[in-house]
N, C-alpha and C positions, 0 to 999 in steps of 0.2 A: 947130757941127756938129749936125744934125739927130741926135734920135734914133731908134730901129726898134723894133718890136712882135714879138718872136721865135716859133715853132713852140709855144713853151711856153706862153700865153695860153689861161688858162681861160672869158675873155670875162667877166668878172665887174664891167667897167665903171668899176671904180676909178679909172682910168687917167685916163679921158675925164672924170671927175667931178672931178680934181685940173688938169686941163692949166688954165691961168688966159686962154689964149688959142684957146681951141674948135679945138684941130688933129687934134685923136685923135675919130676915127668909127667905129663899127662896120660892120665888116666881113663877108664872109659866114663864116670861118671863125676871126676874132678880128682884133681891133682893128687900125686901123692909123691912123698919125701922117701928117699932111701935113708935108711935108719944108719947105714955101715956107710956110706958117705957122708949125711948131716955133720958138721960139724958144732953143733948148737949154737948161733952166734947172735940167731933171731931176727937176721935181716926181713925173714920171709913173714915172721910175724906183723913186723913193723910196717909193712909195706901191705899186705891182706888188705881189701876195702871191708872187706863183712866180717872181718877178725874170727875167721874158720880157723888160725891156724893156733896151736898152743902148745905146749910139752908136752910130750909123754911121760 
């Protein structure tokens, strides 16, 4: 299960700097994860300062 980038993203780029599989891009209003590359592994959660990110 892919994960999602929530309302709560500071865009601080963390995210995208941890995914080990280039899924998470920036966005025009904050990051978002490609669902067909995420491979769920949660790096990008774990690593989120304002924990925007969670599963779909």
């Amino acid at each position: 299960m892919a994960y999602k980038i929530g309302e709560a993203c500071v865009k601080c780029g963390a995210c995208a700097n941890t995914c080990p599989v280039g899924a998470i891009e920036e966005g025009e209003d904050r990051y978002i994860i490609d669902p067909d590359v995420c491979i769920s592994c949660g790096a990008c959660a774990d690593t989120c300062p304002v924990e925007a990110i969670e599963e779909e």
